[in-house]
VOLUMLO-393052 format. One line per 2 residues: for each residue y, z negated, x of N, C-alpha, C. Coordinates in pm, whole numbers, plus 50000, padded with zeros to 5 digits. Layout:
<rs>
Y,Z,X,Y,Z,X,Y,Z,X | ...
</rs>
This chain:
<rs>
22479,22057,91472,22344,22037,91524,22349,21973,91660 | 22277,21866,91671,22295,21828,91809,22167,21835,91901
22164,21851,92005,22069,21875,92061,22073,21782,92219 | 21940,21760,92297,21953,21702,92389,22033,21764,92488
22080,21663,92592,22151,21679,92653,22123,21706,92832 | 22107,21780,92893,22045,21827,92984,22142,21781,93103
22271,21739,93052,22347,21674,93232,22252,21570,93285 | 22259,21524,93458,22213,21443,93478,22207,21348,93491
22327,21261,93436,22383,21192,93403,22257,21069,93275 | 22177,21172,93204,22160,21072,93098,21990,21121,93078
21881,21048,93099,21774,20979,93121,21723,21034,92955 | 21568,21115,92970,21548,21205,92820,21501,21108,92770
21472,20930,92826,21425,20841,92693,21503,20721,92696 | 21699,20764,92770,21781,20635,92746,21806,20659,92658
21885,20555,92562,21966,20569,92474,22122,20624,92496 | 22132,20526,92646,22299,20583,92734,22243,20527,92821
22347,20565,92973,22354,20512,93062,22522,20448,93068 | 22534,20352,93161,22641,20256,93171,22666,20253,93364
22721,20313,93410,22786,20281,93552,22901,20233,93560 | 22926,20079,93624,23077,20019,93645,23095,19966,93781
23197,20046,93814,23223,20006,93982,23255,19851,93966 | 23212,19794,94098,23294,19653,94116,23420,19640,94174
23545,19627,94138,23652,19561,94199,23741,19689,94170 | 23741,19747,94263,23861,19854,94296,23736,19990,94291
23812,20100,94294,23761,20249,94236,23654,20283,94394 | 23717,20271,94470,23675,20300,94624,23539,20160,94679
23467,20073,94587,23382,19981,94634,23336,19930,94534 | 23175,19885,94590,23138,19797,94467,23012,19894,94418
22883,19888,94353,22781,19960,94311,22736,19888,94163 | 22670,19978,94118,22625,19944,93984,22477,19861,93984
22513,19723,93914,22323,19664,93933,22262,19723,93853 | 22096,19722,93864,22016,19787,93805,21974,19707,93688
21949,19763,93593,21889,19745,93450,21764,19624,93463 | 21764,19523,93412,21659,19438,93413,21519,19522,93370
21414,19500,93344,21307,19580,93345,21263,19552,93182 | 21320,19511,93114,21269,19507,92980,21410,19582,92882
21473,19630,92974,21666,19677,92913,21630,19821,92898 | 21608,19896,92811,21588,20023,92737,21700,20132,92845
21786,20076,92861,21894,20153,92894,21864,20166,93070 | 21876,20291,93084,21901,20330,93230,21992,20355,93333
21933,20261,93423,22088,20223,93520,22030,20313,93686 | 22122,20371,93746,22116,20427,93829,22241,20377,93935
22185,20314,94084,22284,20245,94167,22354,20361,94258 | 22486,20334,94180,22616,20428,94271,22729,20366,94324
22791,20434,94402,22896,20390,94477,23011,20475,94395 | 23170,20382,94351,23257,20423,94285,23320,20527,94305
23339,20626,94268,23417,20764,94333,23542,20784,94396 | 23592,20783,94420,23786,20784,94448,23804,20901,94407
23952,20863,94345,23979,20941,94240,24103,21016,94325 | 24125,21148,94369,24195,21206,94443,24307,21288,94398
24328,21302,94274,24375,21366,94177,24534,21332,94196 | 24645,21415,94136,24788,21365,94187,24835,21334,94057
24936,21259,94026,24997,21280,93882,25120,21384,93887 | 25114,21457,93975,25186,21584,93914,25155,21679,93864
25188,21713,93744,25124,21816,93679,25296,21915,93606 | 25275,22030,93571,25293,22138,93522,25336,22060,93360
25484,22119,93333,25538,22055,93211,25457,22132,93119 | 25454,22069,93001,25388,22169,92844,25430,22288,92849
25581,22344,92871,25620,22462,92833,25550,22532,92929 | 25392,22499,93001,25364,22621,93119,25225,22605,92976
25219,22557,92891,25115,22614,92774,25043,22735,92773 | 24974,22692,92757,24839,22864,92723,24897,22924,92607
24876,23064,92604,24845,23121,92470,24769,23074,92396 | 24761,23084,92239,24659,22975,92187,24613,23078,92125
24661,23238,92121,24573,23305,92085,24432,23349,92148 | 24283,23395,92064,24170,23390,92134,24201,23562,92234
24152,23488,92378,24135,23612,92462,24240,23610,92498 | 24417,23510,92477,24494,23509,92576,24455,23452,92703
24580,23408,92754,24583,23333,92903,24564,23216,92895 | 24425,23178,93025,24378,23074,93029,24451,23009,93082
24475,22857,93050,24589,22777,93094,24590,22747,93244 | 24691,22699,93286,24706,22719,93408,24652,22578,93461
24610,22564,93592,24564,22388,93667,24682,22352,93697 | 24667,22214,93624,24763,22122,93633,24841,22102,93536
24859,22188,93457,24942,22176,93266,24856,22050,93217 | 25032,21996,93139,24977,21875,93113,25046,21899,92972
24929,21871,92874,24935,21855,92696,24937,21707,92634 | 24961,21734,92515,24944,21593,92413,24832,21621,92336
24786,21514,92310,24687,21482,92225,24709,21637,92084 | 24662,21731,92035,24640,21782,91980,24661,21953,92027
24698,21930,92164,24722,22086,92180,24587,22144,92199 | 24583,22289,92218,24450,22322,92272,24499,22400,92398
24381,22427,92458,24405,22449,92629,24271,22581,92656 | 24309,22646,92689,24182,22760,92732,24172,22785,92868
24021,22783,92870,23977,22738,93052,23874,22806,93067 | 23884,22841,93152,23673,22918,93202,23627,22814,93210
23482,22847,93171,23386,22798,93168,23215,22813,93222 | 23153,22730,93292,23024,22773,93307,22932,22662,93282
22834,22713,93247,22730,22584,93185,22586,22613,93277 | 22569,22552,93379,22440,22568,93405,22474,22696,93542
22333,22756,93568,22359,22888,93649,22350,22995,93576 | 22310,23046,93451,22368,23138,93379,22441,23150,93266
22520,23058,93227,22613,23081,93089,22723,23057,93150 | 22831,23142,93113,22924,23139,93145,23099,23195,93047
23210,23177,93042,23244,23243,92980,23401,23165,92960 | 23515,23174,92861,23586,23095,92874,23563,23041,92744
23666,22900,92683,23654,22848,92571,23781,22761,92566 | 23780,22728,92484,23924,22651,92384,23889,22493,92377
23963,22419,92410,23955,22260,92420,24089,22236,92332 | 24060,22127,92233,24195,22073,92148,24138,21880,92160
24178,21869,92247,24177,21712,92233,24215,21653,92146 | 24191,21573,92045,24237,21543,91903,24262,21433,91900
24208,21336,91956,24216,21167,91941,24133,21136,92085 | 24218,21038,92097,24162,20906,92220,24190,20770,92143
24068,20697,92114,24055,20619,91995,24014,20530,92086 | 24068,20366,92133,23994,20277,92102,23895,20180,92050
23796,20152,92136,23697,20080,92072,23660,19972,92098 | 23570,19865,92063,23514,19727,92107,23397,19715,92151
23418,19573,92237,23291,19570,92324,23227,19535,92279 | 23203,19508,92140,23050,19502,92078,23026,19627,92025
23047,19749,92056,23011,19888,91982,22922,19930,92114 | 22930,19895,92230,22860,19839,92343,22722,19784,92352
22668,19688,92268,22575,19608,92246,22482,19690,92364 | 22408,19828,92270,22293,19848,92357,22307,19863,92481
22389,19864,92525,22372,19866,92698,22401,19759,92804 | 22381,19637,92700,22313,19476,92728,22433,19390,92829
22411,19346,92945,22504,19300,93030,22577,19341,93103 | 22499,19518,93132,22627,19582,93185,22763,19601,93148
22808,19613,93035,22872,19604,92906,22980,19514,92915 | 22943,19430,93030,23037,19283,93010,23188,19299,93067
23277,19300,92960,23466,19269,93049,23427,19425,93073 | 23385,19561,92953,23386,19648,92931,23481,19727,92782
23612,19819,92790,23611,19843,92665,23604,19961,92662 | 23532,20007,92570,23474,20191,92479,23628,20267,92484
23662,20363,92526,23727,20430,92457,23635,20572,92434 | 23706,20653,92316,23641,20783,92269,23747,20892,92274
23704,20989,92309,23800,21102,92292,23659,21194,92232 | 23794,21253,92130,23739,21324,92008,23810,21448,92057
23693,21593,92118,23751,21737,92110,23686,21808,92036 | 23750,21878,91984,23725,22072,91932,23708,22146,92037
23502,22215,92085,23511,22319,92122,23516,22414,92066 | 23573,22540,92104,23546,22722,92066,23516,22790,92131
23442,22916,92106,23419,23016,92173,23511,23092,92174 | 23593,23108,92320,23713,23257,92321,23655,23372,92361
23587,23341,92458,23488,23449,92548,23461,23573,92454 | 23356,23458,92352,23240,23594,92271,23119,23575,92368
23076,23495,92498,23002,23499,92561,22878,23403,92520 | 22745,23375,92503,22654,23307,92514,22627,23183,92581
22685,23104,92503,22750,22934,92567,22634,22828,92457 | 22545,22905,92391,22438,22828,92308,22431,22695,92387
22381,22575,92284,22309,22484,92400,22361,22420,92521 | 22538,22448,92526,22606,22414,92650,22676,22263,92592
22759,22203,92717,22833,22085,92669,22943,22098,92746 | 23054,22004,92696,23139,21992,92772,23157,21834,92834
23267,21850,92940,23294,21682,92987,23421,21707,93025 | 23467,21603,92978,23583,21546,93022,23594,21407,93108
23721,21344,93117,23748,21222,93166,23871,21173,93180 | 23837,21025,93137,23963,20924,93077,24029,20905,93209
24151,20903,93208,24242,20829,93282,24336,20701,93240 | 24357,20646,93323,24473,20508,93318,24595,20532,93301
24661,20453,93298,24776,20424,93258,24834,20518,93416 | 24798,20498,93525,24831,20555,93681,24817,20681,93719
24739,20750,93578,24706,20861,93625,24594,20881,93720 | 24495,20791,93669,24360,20795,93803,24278,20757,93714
24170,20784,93784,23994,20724,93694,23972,20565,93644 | 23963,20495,93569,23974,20368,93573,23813,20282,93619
23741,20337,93718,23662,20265,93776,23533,20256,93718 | 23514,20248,93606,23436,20249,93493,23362,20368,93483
23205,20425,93543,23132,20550,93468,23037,20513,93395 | 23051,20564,93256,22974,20539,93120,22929,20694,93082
22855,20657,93040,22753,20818,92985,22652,20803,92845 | 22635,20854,92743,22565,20834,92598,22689,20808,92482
22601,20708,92414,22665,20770,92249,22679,20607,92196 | 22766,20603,92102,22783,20502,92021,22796,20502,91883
22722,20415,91805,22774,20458,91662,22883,20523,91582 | 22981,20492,91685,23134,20543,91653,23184,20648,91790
23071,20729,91857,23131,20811,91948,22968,20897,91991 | 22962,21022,91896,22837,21065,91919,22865,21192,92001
22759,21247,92151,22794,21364,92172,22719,21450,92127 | 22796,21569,92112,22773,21670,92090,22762,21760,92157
22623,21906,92156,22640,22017,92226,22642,22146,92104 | 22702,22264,92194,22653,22367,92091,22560,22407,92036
22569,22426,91932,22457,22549,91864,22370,22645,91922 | 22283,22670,91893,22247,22779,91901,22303,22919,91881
22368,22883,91765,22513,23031,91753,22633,23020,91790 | 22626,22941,91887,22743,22923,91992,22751,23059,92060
22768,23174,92019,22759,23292,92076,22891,23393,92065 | 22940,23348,91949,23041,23453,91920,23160,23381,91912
23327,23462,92004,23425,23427,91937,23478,23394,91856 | 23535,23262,91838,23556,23175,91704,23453,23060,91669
23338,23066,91720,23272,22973,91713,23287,22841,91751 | 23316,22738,91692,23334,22629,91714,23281,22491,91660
23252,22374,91733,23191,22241,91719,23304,22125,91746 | 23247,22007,91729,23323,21940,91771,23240,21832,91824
23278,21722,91878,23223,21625,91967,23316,21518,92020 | 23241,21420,92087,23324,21262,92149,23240,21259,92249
23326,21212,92375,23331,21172,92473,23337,21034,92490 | 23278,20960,92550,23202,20828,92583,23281,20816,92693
23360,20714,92700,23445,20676,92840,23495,20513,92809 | 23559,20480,92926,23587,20281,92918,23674,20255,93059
23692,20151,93016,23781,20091,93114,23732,19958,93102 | 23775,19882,93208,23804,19719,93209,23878,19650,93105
23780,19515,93088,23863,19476,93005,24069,19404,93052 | 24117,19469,92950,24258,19485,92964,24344,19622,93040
24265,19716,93044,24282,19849,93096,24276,19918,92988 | 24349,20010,92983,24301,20156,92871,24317,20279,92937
24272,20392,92875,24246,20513,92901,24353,20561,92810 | 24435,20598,92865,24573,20677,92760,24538,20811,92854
24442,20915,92868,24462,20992,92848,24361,21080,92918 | 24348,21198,92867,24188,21281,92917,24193,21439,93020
24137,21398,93099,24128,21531,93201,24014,21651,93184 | 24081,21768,93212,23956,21845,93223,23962,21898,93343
23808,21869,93437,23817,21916,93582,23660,21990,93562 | 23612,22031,93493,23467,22074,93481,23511,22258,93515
23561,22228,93602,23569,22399,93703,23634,22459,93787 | 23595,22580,93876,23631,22520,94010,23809,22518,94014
23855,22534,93966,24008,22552,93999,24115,22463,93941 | 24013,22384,93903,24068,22257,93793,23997,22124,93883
23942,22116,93965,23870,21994,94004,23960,21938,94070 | 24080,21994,94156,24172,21911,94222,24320,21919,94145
24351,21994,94034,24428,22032,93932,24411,22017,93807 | 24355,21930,93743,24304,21956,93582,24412,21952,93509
24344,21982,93421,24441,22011,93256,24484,21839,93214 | 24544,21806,93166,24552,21658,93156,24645,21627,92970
24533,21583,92903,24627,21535,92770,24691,21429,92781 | 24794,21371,92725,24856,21257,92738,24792,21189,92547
24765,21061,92554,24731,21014,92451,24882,20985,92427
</rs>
């Protein structure tokens, strides 16, 4: 079941939004949407990406049983492990949950179309996760986020937000309530053209924002 999406990131009558730094990660703002372009553009300045590429070998792995140990900041997985992290959604849901990154799939810049010229010397990538409920806690209606990294181990400049025919997001259920409960979903991310995203971070909490979990595609 999918339901709207309440980050602020994405506009209740866009289709997506599209933010692409100019030049380098640290400069450069996003132009605004011509006035007949469906899609909503909001002018930002590129983030710098502060993050280290050292991370914590696999063998520092989570338990993958539900209600073990949440993985530690900075463990770094492959594409199919799963990773257990606290979690909070909002100011009252809260709880931990299970991430299995499954695929980081390339895509083309015509899967792009609706989001017109911004789009341009833009390529889609998707990462495909499995959420669960480990908690048992009341995570209804929540989402998750991730984010692509480069080949460097850094943000590739590029912030994209919405859905594509071939990369729809997803939030929980409504019976997103009980341990074991689980959905699945894609993540909307890109790079420059001739850049890729080999690989996905999770920093969506506080002890992970300067440490995340990091899959390797």
């Amino acid at each position: 079941m999918t339901h709207a999406r309440t980050a602020p990131l994405v506009a209740a009558c866009a289709a997506a939004l599209l933010l692409s730094a100019c030049g380098s990660e640290t400069g450069g703002t996003a132009a605004p949407a011509p006035a007949a372009d469906t899609t909503t553009a909001e002018t930002t300045t590129a983030e710098t990406t502060t993050e280290t590429s050292e991370t914590t070998s696999s063998s520092a792995a989570p338990a993958a049983e539900a209600g073990g140990d949440v993985t530690a900041p900075g463990t770094e997985l492959e594409v199919g492990d799963r990773a257990v992290v606290p979690f909070k959604y909002g100011t009252t849901k809260t709880g931990t949950i299970a991430l299995t990154v499954t695929a980081i799939e390339q895509g083309d810049n015509a899967d792009l179309a609706k989001f017109g010229d911004k789009a341009q010397g833009i390529t889609p990538f998707y990462i495909r996760v499995t959420v669960e409920n480990v908690g048992g806690t009341d995570l209804s209606y929540s989402s998750v986020s991730l984010r692509g990294l480069g080949s460097d181990g850094r943000g590739t400049g590029v912030i994209i937000s919405g859905d594509t025919d071939r990369c729809e997001s997803e939030t929980a259920a409504r019976d997103f309530t009980a341990a074991g409960a689980k959905y699945e979903t894609c993540v909307l991310q890109a790079a420059r053209e001739g850049s890729k995203v080999v690989a996905a971070s999770f920093t969506d909490s506080d002890d992970y924002k300067d440490d995340p979990v990091v899959w390797q595609g």
